[in-house]
C-alpha positions in Angstrom: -2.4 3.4 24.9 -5.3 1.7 23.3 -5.1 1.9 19.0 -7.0 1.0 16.9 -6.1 0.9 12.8 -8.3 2.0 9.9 -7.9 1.7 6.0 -10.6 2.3 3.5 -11.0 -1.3 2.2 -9.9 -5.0 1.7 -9.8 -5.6 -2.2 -5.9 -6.1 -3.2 -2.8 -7.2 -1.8 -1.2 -3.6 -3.2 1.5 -1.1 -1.3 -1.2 0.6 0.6 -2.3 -3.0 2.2 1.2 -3.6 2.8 1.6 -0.8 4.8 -1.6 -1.5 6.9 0.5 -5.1 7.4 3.4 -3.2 8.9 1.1 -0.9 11.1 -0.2 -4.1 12.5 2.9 -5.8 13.3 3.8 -2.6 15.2 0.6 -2.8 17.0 -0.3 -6.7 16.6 -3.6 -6.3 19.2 -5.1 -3.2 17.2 -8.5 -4.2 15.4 -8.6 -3.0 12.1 -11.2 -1.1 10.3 -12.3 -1.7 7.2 -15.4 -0.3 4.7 -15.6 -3.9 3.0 -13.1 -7.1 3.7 -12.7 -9.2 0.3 -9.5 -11.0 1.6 -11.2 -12.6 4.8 -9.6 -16.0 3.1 -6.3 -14.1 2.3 -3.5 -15.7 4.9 -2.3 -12.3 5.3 -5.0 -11.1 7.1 -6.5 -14.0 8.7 -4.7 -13.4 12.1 -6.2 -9.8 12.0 -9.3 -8.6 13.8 -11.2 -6.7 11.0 -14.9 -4.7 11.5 -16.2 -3.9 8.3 -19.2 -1.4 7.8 -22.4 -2.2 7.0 -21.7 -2.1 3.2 -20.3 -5.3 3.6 -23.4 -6.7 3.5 -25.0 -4.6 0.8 -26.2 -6.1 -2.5 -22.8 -5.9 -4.9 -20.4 -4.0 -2.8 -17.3 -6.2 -3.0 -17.9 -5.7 -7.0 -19.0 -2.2 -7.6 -18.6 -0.1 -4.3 -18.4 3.0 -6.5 -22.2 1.8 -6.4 -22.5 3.1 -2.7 -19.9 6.3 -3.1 -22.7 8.8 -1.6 -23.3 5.8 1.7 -19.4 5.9 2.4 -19.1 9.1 4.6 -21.8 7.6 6.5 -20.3 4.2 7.0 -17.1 5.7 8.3 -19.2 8.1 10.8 -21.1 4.7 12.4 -17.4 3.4 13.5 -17.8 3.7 17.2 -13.9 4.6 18.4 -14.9 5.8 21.9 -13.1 2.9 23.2 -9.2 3.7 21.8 -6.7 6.5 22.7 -5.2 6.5 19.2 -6.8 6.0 15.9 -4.0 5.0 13.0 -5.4 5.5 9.8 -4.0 4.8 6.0 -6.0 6.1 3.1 -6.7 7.5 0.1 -10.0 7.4 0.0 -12.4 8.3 2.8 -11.5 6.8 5.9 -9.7 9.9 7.2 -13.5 11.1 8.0 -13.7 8.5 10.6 -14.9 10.4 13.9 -13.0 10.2 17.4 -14.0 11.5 20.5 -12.2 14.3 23.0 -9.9 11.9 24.4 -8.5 10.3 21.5 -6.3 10.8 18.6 -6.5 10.3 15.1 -3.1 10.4 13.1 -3.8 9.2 9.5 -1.2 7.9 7.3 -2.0 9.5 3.9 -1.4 8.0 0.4 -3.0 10.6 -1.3 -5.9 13.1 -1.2 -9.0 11.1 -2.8 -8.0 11.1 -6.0 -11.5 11.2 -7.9 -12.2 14.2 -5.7 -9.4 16.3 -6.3 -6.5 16.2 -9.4 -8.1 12.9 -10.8 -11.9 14.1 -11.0 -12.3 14.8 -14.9 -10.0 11.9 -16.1 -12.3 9.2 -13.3 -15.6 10.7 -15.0 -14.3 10.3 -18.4 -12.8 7.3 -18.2 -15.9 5.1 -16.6 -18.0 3.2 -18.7 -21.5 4.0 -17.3 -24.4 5.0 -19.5 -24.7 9.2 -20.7 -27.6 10.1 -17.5 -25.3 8.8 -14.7 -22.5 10.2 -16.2 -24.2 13.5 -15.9 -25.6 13.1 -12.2 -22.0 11.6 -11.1 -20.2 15.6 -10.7 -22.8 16.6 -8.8 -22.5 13.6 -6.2 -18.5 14.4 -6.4 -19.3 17.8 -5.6 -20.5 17.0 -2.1 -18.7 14.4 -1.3 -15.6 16.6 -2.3 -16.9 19.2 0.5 -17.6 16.4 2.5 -13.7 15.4 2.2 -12.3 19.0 2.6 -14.5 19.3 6.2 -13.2 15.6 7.5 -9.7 16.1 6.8 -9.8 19.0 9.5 -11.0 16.2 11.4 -7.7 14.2 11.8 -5.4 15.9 14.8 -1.9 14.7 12.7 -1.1 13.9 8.7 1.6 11.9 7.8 2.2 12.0 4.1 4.2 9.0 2.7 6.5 11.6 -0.1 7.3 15.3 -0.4 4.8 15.6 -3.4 1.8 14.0 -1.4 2.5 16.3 1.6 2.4 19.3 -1.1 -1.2 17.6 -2.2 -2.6 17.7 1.3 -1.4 21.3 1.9 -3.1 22.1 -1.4 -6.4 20.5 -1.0 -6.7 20.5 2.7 -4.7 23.5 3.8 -3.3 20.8 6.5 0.7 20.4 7.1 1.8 16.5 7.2 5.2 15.3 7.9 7.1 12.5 5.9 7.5 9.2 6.5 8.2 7.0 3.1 6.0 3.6 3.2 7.9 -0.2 3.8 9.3 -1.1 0.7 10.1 -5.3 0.9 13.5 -4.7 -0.2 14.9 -7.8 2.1 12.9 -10.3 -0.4 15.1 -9.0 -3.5 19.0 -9.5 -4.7 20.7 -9.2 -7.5 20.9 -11.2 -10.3 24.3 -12.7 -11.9 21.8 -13.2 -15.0 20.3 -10.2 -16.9 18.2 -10.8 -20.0 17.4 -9.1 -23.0 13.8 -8.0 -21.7 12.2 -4.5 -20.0 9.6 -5.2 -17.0 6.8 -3.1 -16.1 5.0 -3.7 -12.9 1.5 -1.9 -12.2 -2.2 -1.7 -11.6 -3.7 -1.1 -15.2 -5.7 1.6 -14.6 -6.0 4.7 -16.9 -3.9 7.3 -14.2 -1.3 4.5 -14.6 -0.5 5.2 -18.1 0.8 1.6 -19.0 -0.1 2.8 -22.4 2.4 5.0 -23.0 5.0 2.3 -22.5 3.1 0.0 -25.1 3.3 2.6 -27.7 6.9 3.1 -26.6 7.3 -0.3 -27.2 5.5 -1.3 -30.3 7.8 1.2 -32.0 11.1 -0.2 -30.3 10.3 -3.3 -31.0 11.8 -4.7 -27.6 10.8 -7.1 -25.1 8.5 -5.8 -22.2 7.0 -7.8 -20.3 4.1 -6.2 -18.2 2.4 -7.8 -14.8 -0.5 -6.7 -13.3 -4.1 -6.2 -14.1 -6.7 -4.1 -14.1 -9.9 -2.1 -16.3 -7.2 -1.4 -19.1 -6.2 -5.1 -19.5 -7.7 -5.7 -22.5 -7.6 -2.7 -24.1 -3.8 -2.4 -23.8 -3.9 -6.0 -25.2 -5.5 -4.8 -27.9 -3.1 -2.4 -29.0 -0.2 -4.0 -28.3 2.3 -6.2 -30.5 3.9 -8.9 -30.4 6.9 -7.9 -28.5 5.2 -6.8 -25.5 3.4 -10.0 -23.1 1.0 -9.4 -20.4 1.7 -12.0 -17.5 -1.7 -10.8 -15.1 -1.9 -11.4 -11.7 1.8 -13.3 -10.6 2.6 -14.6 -7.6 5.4 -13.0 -5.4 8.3 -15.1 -6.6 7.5 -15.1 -9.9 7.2 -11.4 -10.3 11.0 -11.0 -8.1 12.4 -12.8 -10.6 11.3 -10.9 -13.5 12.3 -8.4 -12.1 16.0 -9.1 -11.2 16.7 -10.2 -14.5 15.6 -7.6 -16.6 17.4 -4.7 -18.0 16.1 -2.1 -16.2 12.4 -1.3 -14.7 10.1 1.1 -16.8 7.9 3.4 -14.8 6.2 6.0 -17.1 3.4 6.9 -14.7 3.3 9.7 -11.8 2.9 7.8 -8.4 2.2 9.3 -5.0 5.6 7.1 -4.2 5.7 4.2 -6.5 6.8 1.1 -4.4 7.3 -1.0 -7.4 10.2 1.1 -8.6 11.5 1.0 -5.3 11.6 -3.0 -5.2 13.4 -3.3 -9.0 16.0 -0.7 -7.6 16.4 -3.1 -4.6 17.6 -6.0 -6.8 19.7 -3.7 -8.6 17.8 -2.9 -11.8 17.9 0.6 -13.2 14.5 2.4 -13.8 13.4 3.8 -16.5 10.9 6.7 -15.0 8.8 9.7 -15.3 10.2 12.5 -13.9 7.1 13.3 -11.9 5.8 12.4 -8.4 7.7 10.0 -6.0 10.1 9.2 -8.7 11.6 12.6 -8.2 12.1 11.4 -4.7 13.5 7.7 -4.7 15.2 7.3 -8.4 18.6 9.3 -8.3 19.2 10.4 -11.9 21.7 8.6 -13.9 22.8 6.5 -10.8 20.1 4.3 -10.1 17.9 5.1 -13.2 16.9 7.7 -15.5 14.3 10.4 -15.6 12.5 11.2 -18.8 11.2 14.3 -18.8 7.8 14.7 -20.7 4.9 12.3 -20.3 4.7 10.7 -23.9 5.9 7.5 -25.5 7.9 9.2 -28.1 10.0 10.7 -25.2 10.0 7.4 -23.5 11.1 5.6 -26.8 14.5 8.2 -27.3 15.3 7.4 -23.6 15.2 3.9 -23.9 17.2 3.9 -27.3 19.8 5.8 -25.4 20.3 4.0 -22.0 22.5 1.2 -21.1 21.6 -0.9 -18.5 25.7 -1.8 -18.2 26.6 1.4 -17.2 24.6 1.1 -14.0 26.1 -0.1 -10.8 23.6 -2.8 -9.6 25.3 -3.0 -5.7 24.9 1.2 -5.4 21.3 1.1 -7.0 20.3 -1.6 -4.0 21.9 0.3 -1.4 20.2 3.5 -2.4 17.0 1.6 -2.3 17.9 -0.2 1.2 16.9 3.6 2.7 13.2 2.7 2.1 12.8 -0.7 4.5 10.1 -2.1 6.3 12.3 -1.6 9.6 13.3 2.0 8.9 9.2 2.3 8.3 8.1 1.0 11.7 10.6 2.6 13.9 9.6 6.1 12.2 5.8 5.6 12.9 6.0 4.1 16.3 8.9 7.6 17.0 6.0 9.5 15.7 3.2 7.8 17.4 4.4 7.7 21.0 5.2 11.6 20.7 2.6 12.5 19.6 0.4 10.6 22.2 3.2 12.2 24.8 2.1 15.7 23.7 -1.6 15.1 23.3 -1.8 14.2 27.2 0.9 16.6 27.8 -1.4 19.9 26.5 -4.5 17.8 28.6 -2.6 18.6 31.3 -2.5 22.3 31.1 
């Protein structure tokens, strides 16, 4: 079988990339298509055959694609896939609207339904710094591309959701049933630690959905160490608000952030993730998390054995969970073998399982 792989765009290394990576290594001659391609230089994805769109070459795009939102179900319609039996997709964004003909197949890999179309419309309006008009014309462009979004995802012939709680989103939203397949988690390139220090780490994209800014409050009252990396459009206003305790690292490199990691006390997660990757990795060098008892959390953090579960979405609750947890009473070689579960390996085997039978009963109902 001919496949070819799709994924909205090329701007960050994050856990949706990284499951694109694995796709590829399962199917190393698949092309891959792309909306835009800002890590042609990357070395991850310089062995990769990537076609981008023709926004790639519009004025701005690799800045401010939200620019060209109303061009992007256009862009994915010009892909030409007449040429493959199977089109893999991961999204969470548009490219599930990505057209294939009779004879093929599209199974797309979801991460979420597009957020700023669905549960995360009001807060992305609210939360973007554009001036009053455009503010005021953006709904309306949501609106249609939200219908837009509801007609392609009847589009794709399978869904795989990567947790339970995503596969309830695409139900709800696209009335479409998915099966479960939890994304690679690098869980090889962490151990534990014989040295824990007297710090909490917090790994994430700063975005407003992310709510890193609970844990700063949480913070600034405990007066503990947190050290936060990542970055993002609420850098500098979480600097801003945050004391002395708390230090913002940025933009690390891969070692750097493991070993924060393994030596802190435990992991703090106070945001509701379609799965939550991070988490996964700070469980896989041992290290307790600290997590909001919402969205993948509910699904990879066993309460009171490899972390704890806070139950409201607030810093106060946050700061009465953290004044009662010890990170001693937590059993780092059973928190890393929970976490083992969720490995790249166990990842590929379960798509290619998936992908071969469902090629196998495509042709098989051709045949009838």
């Amino acid at each position: 079988m001919k496949v070819a792989l799709a994924h909205d765009y090329l701007f960050q290394n994050g856990g949706a990339e990284r499951v694109v990576l694995a796709m590829h290594e399962l199917f190393p001659k698949a092309p891959l298509y792309v909306l835009i391609n800002a890590l042609s230089k990357s070395k991850d994805w310089q062995g990769i055959k990537t076609k981008t769109s023709f926004l790639q070459k519009m004025p701005g795009s690799k800045k401010h694609l939200q620019f060209y939102l109303s061009l992007m179900p256009l862009a994915w319609e010009s892909f030409n896939f007449t040429d493959y039996d199977i089109v893999l997709s991961s999204t969470s964004n548009l490219a599930k609207g990505l057209i294939t003909p009779a004879k093929g197949l599209h199974i797309c890999y979801c991460h979420t339904p597009t957020r700023y179309l669905w549960d995360g419309t009001h807060s992305y309006v609210d939360n973007l710094h554009y001036p009053r008009i455009i503010k005021k014309i953006l709904p309306l462009v949501l609106h249609k591309l939200r219908l837009w979004d509801l007609f392609a995802a009847q589009r794709v012939d399978h869904f795989i959701a990567n947790s339970k709680y995503i596969s309830r989103q695409i139900k709800k939203y696209y009335n479409r049933e998915s099966v479960i397949i939890y994304p690679p988690v690098e869980v090889d390139n962490y151990s534990i630690s014989s040295e824990i220090k007297d710090y909490y780490v917090l790994v994430s994209r700063l975005r407003p959905y992310k709510k890193v800014d609970i844990a700063v409050r949480a913070f600034n009252e405990l007066g503990l160490p947190l050290i936060i990396i990542g970055s993002g459009d609420e850098l500098k206003r979480l600097k801003k608000i945050a004391k002395a305790n708390i230090t913002f690292l940025g933009e690390v490199d891969e070692e750097t952030k493991i070993k924060y990691v393994q030596e802190a006390k435990a992991f703090i997660h106070p945001q509701v993730e379609d799965f939550g990757i991070s988490a996964v990795e700070a469980m896989a060098a041992g290290r307790p998390v600290i997590a909001f008892d919402g969205g993948g959390a509910r699904e990879t953090v066993i309460d009171n054995i490899t972390g704890v579960l806070f139950s409201e979405q607030s810093w106060e609750t946050l700061v009465y969970t953290v004044l009662n947890f010890d990170h001693t009473k937590f059993d780092p070689s059973i928190i890393r073998e929970h976490a083992l579960k969720f490995s790249v390996k166990r990842f590929q085997d379960e798509i290619k399982e998936y992908v071969d039978k469902a090629w196998q009963n495509f042709n098989n109902q051709r045949l009838l």
